[in-house]
N, C-alpha and C positions, 0 to 999 in steps of 0.2 A: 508860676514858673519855678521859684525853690522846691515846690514838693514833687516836683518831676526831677529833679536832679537825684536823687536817691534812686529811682528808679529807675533812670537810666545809668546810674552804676551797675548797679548789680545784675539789669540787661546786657552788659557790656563782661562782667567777670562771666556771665552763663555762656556768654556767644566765644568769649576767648577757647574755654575748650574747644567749638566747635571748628572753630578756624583752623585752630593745632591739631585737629584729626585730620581737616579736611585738605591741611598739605603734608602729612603725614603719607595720608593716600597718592597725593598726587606721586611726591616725589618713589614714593614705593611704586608708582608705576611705572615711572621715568628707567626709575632703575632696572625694574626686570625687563623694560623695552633695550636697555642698552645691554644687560645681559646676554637677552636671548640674542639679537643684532650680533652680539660678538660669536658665540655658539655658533650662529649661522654660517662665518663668516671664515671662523675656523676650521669647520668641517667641508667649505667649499675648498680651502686652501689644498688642506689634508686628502680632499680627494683628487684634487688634480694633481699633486705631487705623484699620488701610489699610482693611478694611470699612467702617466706619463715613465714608473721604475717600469711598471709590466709590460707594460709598449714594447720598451728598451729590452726589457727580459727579453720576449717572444722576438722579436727583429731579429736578436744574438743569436738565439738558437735557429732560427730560420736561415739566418746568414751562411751560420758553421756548417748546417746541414747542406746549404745549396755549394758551398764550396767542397765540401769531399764528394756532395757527388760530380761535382766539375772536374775533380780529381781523378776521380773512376771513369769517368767517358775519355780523360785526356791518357789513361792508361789504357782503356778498352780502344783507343784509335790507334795506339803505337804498338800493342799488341796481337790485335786482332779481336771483332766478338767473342766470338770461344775459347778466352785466356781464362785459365782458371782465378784470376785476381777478379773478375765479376764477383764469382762466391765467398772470394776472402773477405775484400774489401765489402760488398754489399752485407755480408752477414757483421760485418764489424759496427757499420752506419744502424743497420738495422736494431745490433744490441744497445747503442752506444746513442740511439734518438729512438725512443718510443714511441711519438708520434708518430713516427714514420711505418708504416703497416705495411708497406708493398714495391719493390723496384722491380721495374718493368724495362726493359731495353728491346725497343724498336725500329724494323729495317725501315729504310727509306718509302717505302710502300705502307708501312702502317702497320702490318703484321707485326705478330711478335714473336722475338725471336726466342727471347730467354727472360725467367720469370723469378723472381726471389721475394717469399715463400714461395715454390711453386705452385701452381693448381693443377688439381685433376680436371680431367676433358668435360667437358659440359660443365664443370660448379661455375657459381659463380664469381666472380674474379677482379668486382669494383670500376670495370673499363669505363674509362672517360668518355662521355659522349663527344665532343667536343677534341677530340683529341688530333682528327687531323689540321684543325686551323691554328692548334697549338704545335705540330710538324712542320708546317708552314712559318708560320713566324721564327720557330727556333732555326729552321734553315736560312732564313733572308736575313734573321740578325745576327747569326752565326753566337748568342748568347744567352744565358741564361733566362729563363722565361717561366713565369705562372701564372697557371693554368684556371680557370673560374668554377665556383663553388658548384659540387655536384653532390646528389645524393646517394647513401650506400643502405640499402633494409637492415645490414647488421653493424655498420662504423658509422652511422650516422652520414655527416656534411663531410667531404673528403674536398681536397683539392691537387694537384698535382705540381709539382715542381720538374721543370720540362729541360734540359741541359743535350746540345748537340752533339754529335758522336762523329767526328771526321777521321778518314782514314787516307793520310799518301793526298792530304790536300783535297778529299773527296768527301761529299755526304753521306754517310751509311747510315742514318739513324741518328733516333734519342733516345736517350735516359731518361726517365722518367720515374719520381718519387711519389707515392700515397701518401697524402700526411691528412691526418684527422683532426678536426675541432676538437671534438670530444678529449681525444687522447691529452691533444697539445697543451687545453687547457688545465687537464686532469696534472700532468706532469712539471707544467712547467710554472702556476699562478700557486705563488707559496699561500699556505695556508692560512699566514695572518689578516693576509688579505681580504679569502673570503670569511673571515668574522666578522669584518667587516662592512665591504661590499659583496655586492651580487655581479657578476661579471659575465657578459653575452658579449658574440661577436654575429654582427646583425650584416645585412647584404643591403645595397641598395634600396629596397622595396623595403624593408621593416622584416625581413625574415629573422627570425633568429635562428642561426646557423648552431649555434654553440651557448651552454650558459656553464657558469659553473658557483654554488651557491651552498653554504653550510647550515643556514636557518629556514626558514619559514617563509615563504614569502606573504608576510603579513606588514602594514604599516611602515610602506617604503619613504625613503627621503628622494632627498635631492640626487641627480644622475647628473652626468660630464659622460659625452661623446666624442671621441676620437678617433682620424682614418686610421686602418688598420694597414701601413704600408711596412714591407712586402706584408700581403700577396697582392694589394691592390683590390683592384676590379670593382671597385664602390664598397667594398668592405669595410668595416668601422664596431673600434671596440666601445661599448656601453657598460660603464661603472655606478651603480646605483645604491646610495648609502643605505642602511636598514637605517630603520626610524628608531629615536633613541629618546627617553623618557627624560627630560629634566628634572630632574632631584630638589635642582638647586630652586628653581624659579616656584615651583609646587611648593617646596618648607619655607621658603620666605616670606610664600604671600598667605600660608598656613600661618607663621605664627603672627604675624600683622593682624590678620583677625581676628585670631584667638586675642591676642592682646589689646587692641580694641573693644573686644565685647567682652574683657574682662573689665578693662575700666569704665566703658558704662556703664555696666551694671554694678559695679561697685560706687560708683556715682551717684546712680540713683537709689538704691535702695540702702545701702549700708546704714545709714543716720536714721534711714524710716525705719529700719528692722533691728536697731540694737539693743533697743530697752525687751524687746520681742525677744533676741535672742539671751539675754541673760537673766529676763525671768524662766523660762524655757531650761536654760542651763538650769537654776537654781532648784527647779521641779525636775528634774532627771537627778542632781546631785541627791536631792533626800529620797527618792524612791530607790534608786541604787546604791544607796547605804541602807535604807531600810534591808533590803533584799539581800546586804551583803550582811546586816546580824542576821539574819534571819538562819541563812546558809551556815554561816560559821556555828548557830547555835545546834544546827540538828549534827555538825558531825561527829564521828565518833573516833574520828583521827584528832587527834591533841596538835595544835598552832602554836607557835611560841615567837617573839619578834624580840628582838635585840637591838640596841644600839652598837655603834662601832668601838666601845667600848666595853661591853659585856654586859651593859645591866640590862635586866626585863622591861618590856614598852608595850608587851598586849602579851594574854595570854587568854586562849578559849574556853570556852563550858567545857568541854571532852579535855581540854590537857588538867583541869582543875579538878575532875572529878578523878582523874587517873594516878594525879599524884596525890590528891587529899589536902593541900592548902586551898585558899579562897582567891581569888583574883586580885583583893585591896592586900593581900601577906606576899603574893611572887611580884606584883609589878614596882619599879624603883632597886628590885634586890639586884645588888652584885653579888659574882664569887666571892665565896662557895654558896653555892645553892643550898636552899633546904632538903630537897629532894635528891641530892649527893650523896652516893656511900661514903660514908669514912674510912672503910678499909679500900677504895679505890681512887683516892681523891689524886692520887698523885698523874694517874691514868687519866681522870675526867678535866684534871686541869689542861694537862697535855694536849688532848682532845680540843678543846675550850679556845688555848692560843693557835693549834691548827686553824678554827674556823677563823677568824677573828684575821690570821695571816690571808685566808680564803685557798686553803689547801684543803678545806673538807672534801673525802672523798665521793667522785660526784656518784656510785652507787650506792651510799649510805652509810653510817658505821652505828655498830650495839654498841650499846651501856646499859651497865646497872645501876637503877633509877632507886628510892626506896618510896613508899608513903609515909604520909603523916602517922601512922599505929606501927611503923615499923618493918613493912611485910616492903618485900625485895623482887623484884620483877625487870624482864628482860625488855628493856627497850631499842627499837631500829628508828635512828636519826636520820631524816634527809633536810641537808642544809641547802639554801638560795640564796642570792642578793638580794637583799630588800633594795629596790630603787621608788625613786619618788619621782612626778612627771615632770620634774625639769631635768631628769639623769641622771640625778647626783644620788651616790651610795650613801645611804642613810644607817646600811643595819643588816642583820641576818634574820630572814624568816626561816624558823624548823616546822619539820612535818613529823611527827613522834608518836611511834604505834606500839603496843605494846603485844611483842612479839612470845611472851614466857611461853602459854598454851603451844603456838605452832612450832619454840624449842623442844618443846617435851614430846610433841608427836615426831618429831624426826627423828630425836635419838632415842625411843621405843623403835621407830623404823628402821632407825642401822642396826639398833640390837636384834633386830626380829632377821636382818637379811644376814648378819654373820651367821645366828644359829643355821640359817640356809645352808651356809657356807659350809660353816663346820657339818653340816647331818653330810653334806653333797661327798665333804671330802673322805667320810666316816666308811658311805655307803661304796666310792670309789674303792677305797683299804680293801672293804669287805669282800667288794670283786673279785679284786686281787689277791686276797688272800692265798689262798692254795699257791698261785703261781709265785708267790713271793716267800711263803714256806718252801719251798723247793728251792730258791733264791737262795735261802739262809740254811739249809739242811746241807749245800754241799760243801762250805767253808766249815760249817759243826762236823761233819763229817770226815772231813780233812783234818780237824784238832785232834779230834778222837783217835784217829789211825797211828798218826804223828807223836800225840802223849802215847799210847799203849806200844808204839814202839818201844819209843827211851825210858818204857819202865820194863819192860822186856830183855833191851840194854844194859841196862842198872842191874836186874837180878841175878842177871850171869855172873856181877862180882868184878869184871875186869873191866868195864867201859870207860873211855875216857873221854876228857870234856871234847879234843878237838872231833871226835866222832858227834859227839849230840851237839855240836851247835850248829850243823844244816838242819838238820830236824825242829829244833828247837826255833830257830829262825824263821824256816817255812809255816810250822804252829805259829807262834808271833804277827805273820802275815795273814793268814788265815780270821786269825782272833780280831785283827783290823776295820779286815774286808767284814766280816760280820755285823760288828760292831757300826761302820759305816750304813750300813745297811738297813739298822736299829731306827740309827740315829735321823737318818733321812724320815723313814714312817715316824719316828717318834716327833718333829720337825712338823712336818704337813700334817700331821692329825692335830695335835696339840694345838696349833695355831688359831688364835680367838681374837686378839689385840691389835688392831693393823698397826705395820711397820712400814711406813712408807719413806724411801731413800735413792739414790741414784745409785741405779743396777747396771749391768752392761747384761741388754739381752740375748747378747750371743748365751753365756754362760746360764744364766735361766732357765732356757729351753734346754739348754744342754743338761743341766740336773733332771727337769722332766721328764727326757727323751731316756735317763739313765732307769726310771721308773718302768720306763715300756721293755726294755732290754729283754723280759724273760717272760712275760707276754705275746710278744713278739714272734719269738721263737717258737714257743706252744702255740701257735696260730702260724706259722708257717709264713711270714709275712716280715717282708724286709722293710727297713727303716734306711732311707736318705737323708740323712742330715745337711744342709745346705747353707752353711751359717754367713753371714755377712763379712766382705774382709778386714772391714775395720767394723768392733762390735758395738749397735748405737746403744746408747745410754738413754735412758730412761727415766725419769723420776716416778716410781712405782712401789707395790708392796710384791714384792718378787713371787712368797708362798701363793699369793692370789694369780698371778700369771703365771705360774708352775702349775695350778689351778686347771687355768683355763686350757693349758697345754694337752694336759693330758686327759683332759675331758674330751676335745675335739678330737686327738688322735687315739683315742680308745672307741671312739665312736665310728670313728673311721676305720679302724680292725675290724670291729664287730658287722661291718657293711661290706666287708670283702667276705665274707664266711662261705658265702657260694658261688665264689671268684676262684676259677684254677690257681692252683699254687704258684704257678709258675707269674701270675699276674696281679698276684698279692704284695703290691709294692704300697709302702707308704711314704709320701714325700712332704718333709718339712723345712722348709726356708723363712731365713732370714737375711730382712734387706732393707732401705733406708733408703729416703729420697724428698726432696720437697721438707725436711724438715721434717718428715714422719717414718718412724720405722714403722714397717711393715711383717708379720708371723705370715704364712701360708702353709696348711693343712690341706694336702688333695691326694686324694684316693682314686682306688679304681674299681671301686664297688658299684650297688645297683643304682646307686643317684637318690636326687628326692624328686618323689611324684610330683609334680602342677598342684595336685589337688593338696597335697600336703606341706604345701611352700609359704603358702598364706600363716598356718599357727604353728610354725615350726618353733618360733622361738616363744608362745604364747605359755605360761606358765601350767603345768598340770596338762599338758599336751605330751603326751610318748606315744611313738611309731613302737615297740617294744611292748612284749607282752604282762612283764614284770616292771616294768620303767614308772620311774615318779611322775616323770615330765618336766623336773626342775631344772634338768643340766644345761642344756642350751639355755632359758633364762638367768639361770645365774652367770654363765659366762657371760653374758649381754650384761649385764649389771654390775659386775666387775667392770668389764673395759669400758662399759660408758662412766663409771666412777671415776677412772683413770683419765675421764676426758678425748678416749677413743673411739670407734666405731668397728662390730663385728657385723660380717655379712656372710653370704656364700651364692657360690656361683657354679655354673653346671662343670664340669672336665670334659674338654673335647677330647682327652684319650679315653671319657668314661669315666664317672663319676660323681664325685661334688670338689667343690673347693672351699672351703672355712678359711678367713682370711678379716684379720683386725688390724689395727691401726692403734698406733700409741706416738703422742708429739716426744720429740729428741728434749733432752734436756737442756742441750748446749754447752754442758759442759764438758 
């Protein structure tokens, strides 16, 4: 009997959980029984309340309706049928109750005397079948009366509201209202309703006379039916809930489960599978550090790890062979590194306490790195968090490449695309040449006239100063304007070194456009200038946008050459929006073909029979240096449009 005692302990600790699941359950069913029970109970409430508003709604208006037309028969008896207050009154009811489709006023006999809308002879015109036992009763009760549900092919279920017409204490008639299901409910059951419910107005039999419904009729609930009094006649409204998904009841007895068949199963297996799972772990640990030297030995990007104090804590085969110490000389080293220039140390320190604050820039930052034999090479730093898996910062990891080679090829590539620049601007000069010796020959021309005056003056013996200082003045001005003239060519050719600064590009364009001035002319081809009213600023190298100026509107001359004179305009604007100033260059020359749209700006591509095919790439290289974009587009007066983009500087 003792050695059963043992064992029915630890029968009893096994069974305890089972007990604690098994009123776990219960009472979780207890409660979504008492849940859903109130849901239920709720939305019967909720339904019969909104029934009983609409009820109330439709009564009202039914009420209001049958009272003005009582009004209108009790006018049409003191006035006579043929009172024109039929048409006032009835078209007022009519605008003023939608429902209501049709008033009919009939004699004693049944006929009708007079109709609101009217109808033409033969249409059809909704008459009540039933309508003289609704004559009858309106006459014996001498009061208001409606009339039983009838069907219309185009208003659906109609019924009528039937009101006596006495004249001099005599019967002449009733009045008679069309009021429509469809309409009434359309008009008058607010629409939160039917989001609700689905709402029919049913006849005796089960007809549905009327429904009116916003959803689907898919997975109906619960309904509450109601007499529908006035109009009577067994009529009864039918309210029926759409069926509504419980949320609550479905996640509660979701996560019951889930939580349940999380702890049995941790239950059972956990104790069986642990030593399973951390030999497991400890054979994934060595094969995923194997894998992970393995990885770090073949790269050729250089690793570097820190502490949050600066010293080295790993460094890789590619960072050791780059700088030239050994891995047992960088790890433990604090600043200054070995691999530190000395004539930049003040630089890489700086740098150093950036990371270490965790301001390193997240695109990277150069330095000059040296080796161990002394040779100096350009290194790109990219700095992380080193974190460790319980998330605490331990350290900076760097990623360090050694950028010298791809230095050198880029600035071989800027010097190779200034030379562009300068041949572009050389070959531009050469253009113009002639037309810009004619430019400077008529201010030389002018000195000339102006000196062989005043020595002309002079020789005669008697001149005096206040005679030669107009002349001499005008010479002076002349000498200026030349000189100016010099100095612009001498300016835009000379130009090799960029000078990038904040320009205002009204004025830019405006020097370039001063370039075309006598070009222009010799081409018989007017210049618009259309500069912006306040002028945006730029941060640019101006000579290269003076550049592009005149590249696109010389090009644009040369495309009008066999454009009437009279249609030789060239129009340049300047404008600014969205934070970008805007140039536009458009012409009213022959355009560019389809076929020649695709390598227009492809380098060594010229439309021109002498053309390099550089110009339009170079201006593409320009303004995309500047961080803009150039394009062009057709002219709907004919033409093309050149048009670039340069960001404001904001200042």
């Amino acid at each position: 009997m003792a050695s059963l005692k043992p064992f029915r302990g630890r029968d009893a600790i096994q069974i305890m959980p089972l007990i604690a699941m098994g009123m776990v359950v219960m009472l979780l069913g207890v409660l979504l029984w008492l849940l859903h029970r109130s849901e239920v109970e709720d939305e019967q409430r909720a339904l019969i309340q909104d029934i009983l508003w609409v009820e109330q709604n439709l009564h009202f208006h039914l009420a209001s309706d049958g009272e003005r037309l009582q009004q209108l028969a009790a006018r049409l008896g003191r006035e006579g049928p043929n009172s024109e207050i039929f048409d006032v009154q009835g078209g007022a009811l009519l605008e003023n109750s939608p429902q209501v489709g049709r008033i009919v006023l009939r004699r004693a006999d049944g006929s009708v005397q007079r109709m609101l809308p009217p109808v033409e002879s033969g249409a059809d015109s909704d008459i009540d079948p039933q309508w003289s036992d609704h004559i009858t009763l309106a006459r014996s009760t001498g009061q208001l009366t409606y009339g039983s549900p009838y069907p219309s092919a185009k208003r659906g279920w109609l019924f009528e509201i039937v009101v006596p017409v006495f004249h001099a204490g005599q019967f002449v008639g009733v009045l008679a209202a069309q009021v429509s299901f469809d309409v009434m409910l359309l008009h008058q059951v607010p629409w939160w309703f039917t989001q609700k419910y689905r709402l029919e107005v049913v006849d005796g039999l089960g007809t549905i006379l009327a429904a009116k419904s916003q959803l689907p009729l898919v997975d109906l609930g619960p309904s509450y039916q109601l007499h529908f009094e006035p109009p009577g006649q067994g009529l009864s409204l039918v309210a029926t809930l759409y069926g509504t998904e419980s949320h609550l009841g479905r996640n509660l007895l979701a996560a019951a489960i889930f939580g349940l068949a999380l702890s049995a199963l941790w239950s059972l297996v956990a104790m069986r599978r642990h030593m399973g799972h951390r030999l497991a772990a400890e054979q994934a640990l060595r094969r995923e550090h194997a894998f992970r030297k393995a990885m770090e030995d073949s790269l050729t990007v250089g690793m570097r790890a820190r502490d949050l104090e600066g010293r080295i804590t790993y460094v890789n085969p590619a960072f050791c062979r780059m700088v030239g110490w050994g891995e047992a000389e960088l790890v433990g080293g604090a600043p200054p590194m070995p691999y530190w220039v000395p004539e930049d140390m003040d630089q890489t320190y700086e740098m150093h306490r950036a990371v270490l604050r965790g301001d390193a820039p997240p695109d990277g930052f150069e330095l000059v790195f040296r080796r161990k034999n002394g040779e100096r090479f350009n290194a790109l730093v990219y700095e992380a968090p080193l974190i460790e898996s319980d998330g605490r910062h331990v350290g900076w990891m760097a990623s360090v490449l050694d950028v010298t080679e791809r230095k050198r090829a880029e600035e071989l590539a800027r010097q190779h695309q200034e030379k562009l620049q300068r041949t572009s601007r050389l070959i531009t000069m050469g253009e113009m040449a002639s037309t810009l010796a004619h430019e400077l020959n008529q201010p030389l021309s002018a000195i000339a006239s102006y000196a062989a005056g005043c020595l002309n003056r002079l020789g005669q013996g008697d001149a005096k100063a206040e005679e030669l200082t107009p002349p001499l003045s005008k010479l002076a001005v002349q000498a200026q304007r030349a000189g100016q003239i010099i100095r612009r060519i001498h300016d835009f050719v000379r130009k090799s070194e960029p000078s990038v600064a904040v320009c205002a590009l009204n004025e830019v364009v405006e020097v370039a456009v001063s370039f075309l001035e006598a070009e222009a002319r010799k081409r018989c081809v007017r210049v618009d200038l259309i500069l912006a009213p306040v002028s945006p600023r730029v941060v640019a190298d101006k000579i290269l946008i003076e550049q592009v100026v005149l590249n696109l509107a010389r090009n644009a001359m040369e495309a009008m050459g066999h454009v009437a004179r009279t249609e030789r305009v060239l129009e340049i604007e300047v404008s600014a929006a969205d934070g970008q100033a805007l140039v536009r260059v458009a012409d009213q020359g022959c355009g560019v073909p389809v076929e020649v749209s695709a390598n227009l700006f492809s380098p060594f591509f010229s439309t021109k029979e002498e053309g390099m095919g550089m110009g339009l790439n170079i201006c593409r290289s320009i303004i995309e240096a500047h961080r803009g974009r150039l394009w062009f587009e057709p002219n709907p007066k004919g033409g093309s449009i050149f048009q670039f983009t340069l960001p404001e500087s904001g200042e």
